[in-house]
N, C-alpha and C positions, 0 to 999 in steps of 0.2 A: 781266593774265593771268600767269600762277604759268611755272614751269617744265613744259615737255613732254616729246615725246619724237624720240629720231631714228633713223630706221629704216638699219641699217646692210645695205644691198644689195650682192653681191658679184658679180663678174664673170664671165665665159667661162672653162671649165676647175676650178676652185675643186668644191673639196667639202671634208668636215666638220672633217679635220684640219688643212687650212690655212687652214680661213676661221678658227677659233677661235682659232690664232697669232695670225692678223689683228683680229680681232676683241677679243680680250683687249688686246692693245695699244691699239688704237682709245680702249677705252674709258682706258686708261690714262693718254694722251695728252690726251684729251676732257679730265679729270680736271684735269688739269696746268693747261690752259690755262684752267681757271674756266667751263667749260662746263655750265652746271646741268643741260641736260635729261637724260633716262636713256637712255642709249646701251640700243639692241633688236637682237636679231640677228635676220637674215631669209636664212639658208641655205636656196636652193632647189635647190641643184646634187646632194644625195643622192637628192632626190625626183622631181626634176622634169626634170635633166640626163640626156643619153646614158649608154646602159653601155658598157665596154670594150667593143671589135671582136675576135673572136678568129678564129674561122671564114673571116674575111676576111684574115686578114692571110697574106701568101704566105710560104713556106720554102723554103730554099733548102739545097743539101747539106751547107751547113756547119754547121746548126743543131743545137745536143745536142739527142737524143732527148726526147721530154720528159717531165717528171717523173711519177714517180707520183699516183695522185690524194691528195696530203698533206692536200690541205682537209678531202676526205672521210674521212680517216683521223684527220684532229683532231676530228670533229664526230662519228665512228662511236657514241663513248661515247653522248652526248646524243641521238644519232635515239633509240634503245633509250631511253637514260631520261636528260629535261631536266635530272633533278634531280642528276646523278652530280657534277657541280662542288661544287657548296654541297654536298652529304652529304661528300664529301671535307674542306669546307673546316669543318664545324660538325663533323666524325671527328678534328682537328689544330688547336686553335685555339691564338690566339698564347699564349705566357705573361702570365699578368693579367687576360687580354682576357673571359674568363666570367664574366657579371655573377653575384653572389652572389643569394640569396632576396632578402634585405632590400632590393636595391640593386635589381630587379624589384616588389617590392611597395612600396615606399616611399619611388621613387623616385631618380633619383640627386643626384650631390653638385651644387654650386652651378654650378663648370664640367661642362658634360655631355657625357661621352664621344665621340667622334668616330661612334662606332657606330650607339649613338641617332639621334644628329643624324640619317644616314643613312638609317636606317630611317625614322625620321619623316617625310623628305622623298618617300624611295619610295612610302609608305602615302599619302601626301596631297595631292602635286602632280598638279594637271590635266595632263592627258594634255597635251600641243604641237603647233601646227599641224603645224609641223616632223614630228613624228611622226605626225602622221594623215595627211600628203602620202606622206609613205614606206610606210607600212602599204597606202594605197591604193592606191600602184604595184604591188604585188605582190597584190591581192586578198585584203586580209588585214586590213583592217580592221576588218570585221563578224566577226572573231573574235578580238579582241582584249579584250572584257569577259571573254569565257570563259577564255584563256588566262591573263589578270592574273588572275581567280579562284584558277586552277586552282594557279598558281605562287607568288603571292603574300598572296592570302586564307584559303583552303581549308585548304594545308598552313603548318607551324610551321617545316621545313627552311629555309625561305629565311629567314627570323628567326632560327634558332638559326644558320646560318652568317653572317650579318653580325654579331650579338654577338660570335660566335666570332671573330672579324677585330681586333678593337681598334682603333687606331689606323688599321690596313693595310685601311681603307675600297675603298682601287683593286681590292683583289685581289675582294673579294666582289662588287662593284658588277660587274666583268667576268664574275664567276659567276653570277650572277643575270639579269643582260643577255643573256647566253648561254644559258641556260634556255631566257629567255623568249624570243629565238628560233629556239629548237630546237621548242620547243611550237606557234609559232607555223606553222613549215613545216609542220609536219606536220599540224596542221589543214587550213592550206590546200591540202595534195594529200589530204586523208581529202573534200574536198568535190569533189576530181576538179580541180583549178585543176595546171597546172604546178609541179613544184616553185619556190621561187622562187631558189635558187642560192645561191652562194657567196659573190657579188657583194650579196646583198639581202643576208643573214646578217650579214655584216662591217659593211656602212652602221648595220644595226640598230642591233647594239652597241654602238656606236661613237655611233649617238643618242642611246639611253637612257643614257648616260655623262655626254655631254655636260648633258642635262636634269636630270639629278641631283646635278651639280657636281662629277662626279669625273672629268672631263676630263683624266686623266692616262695618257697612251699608253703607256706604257712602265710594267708590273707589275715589281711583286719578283720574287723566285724561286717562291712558292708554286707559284702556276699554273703560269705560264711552267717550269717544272720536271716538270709532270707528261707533257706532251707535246715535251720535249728530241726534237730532231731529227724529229720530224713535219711540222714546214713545212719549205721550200726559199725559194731567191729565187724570186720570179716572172722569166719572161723576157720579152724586147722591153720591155725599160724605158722605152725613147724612143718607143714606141708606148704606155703608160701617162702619160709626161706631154703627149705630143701629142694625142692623139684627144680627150681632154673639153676641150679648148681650141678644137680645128677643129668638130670635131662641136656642142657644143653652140648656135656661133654658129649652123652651120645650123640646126638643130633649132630656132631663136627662127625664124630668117627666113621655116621654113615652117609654124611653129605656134607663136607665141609665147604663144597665148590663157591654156594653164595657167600659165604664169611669170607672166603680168599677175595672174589672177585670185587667185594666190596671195598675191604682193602686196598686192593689195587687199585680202584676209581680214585681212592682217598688219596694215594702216593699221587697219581696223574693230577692232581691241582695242586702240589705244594710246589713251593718255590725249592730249587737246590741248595746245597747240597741238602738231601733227606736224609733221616735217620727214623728208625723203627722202636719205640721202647712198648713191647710187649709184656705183660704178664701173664701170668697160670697159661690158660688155654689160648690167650691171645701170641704166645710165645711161639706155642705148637703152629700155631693158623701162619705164623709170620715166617718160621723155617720153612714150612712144608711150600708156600705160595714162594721163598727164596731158593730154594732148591729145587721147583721142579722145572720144564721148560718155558721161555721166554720170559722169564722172570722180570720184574720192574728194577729199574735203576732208584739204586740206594745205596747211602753212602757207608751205612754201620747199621747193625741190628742188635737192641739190646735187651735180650730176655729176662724176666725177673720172677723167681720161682717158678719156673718154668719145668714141666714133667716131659718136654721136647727127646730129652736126653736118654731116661728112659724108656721111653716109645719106639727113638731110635736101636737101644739096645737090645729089647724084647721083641722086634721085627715088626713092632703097629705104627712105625711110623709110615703116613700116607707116600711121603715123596722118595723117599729111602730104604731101599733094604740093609737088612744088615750086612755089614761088611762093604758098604759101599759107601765113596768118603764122598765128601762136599764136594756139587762142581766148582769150577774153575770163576764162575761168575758169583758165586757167593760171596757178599762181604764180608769185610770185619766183624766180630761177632762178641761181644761183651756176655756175657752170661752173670747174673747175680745170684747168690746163693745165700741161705741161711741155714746151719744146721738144726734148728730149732722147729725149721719150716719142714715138714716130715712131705709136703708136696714139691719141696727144690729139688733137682737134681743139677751134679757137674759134666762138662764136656769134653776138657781137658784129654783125659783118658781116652774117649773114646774117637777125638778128630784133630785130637795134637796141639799142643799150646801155638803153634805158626797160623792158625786156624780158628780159635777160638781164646777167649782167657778168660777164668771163672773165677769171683774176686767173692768172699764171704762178708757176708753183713751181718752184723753179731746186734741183734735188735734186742734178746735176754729177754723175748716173749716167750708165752708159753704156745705151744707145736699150733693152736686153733689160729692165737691170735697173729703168728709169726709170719702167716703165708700175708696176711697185710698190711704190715709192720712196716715195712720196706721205707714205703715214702716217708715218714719220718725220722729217718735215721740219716743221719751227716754222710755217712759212709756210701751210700747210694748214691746222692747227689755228686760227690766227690769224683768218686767212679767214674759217672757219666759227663759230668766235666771235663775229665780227664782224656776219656775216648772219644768227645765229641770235641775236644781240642783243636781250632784251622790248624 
């Protein structure tokens, strides 16, 4: 059996910007240590996780007023017209960067432009779970053949401003990702659905980014220059990184079904053998979907700080009561541990070393920073090396 694949599951709190730091690394890592399979990402925390609490959170007098609506003052151009980004950006294009006649009709030179590439990939990659789980949250799926029409097929502006980009691919990819979910809101309130907000908007972007390879947060000046001082900081920081950490643990505990079943979608397109590397709450999602009935075919599961273990012991685990062992279809089960990480637990004890095997990663973090310590350590990759062994 050849090389497969390994589904890389993220934890509690996590969404798109920092799973892909993590992610990027991972596979990096994977790399290093001679790992053949092809590292997959499986981001459900944009799709499928809590949104910020705003309405809820209390004020108190010492709180600045708060800020103008700057979102909707950065987005005012685009409700009126998707296309106002890319017209600006194909109205200024870099120096060099406009392909000639010859170099449109005949093709380009041997290495091909950064631009092309771009656009090639826009025009031709399948649409991502990832982004149909997102589209679906917001009601806006079922118009989304219309709006990539409408944005990307139909009119020429979104191709003449990535030409227009040359090299500076980031800045278009952001213009065109913003189009297309400016066109996408407003479909979905022209059907009478709720706008879908600020919060959907921003995740968008931020996907179609990532699916197109231009995963880079941080634009030039183009853009980022035409709406100077239209944003603010957001406030209650520590309520931005708190709530998708606490909130989404519950959200699994009283509905975990979409996080499984998306999962499962994920396993049904990789090539075999598959393997699972789950973390924190990803860990939980991957036992509970491996242990309950008709389970997906997987070759190894490997949990990383993972609280699976006591959930199972305390009787909250979803698929399992206590005192009842793994079925029979369960795979091999790696478990990583740190005792540093005050969110690890072992399984050993509780389902037998024939059954699982819980190997310690000594990262020498301290208890916060320990639960994601992990993928930096030798001893991790090694591990899964080891277990993911033909």
């Amino acid at each position: 059996m050849g090389p497969g694949s390994i589904l890389f599951v993220h934890g509690t709190g996590v969404r798109l910007k920092a799973y892909q730091k993590t992610y990027v690394a991972a596979c990096n890592r994977a790399t290093q240590h001679g790992i053949p399979h092809t590292m997959v990402e499986c981001e459900w925390g944009d799709g499928l996780g809590i949104d910020l609490p705003t309405l809820s959170l209390p004020r108190t007098a010492d709180d600045p007023p708060a800020p103008p609506e700057a979102v909707d003052q950065q987005w005012s151009y685009l409700d009126v017209d998707p296309f106002f980004e890319l017209r600006l950006l194909a109205a200024a294009p870099v120096a060099g960067a406009t392909p000639t006649v010859s170099q449109l009709q005949f093709g380009a030179p041997k290495e091909r432009p950064a631009h092309e590439v771009f656009w090639e990939t826009v025009t031709t990659k399948p649409i991502s779970l990832e982004l149909e789980t997102l589209l679906e949250r917001a009601h806006a799926l079922e118009e989304w053949p219309a709006v990539w029409g409408l944005i990307v097929m139909q009119s020429d502006i979104a191709r003449q401003a990535v030409y227009a980009s040359g090299d500076e691919t980031a800045d278009a990819a952001m213009a065109l990702a913003r189009a297309l979910s400016a066109a996408v809101s407003q479909r979905v309130q022209a059907r009478g659905w709720p706008a879908p907000g600020a919060s959907f908007r921003d995740r968008l972007v931020d996907r179609l980014r990532v699916d197109w390879g231009q995963q880079v947060f941080a634009l030039s000046g183009r853009i980022k220059g035409f709406f100077t001082g239209l944003l603010r900081e957001r406030r209650r920081e520590w309520s931005e990184r708190m709530s998708p950490e606490l909130g989404d643990i519950l959200l699994y505990q009283a509905n975990g079904t979409r996080i499984r079943a998306f999962i499962r979608k994920k396993i049904a397109r990789l090539d075999p053998p598959v393997y699972l590397l789950a973390h924190s709450l990803g860990g939980i999602a991957c036992v509970d979907l491996l242990a309950m009935r008709n389970p997906p075919r997987v070759e190894g599961l490997i949990t990383v700080g993972s609280q699976a273990p006591l959930l199972y012991e305390i009787g909250a685990l979803r698929s399992l009561k206590r005192h009842q062992q793994l079925p029979s279809t369960f795979p091999k089960w790696l478990n990583l541990y740190d005792p540093n990480d005050f969110l690890s637990y072992v399984a050993e004890g509780l389902f037998g070393k024939a059954r699982v095997n819980d190997v310690a990663v000594l990262s020498g973090e301290l208890p916060l920073a320990a639960h994601s310590a992990y993928w930096n350590c030798d001893e991790t990759w090694q591990a899964i090396e080891a277990f993911t062994r033909p």
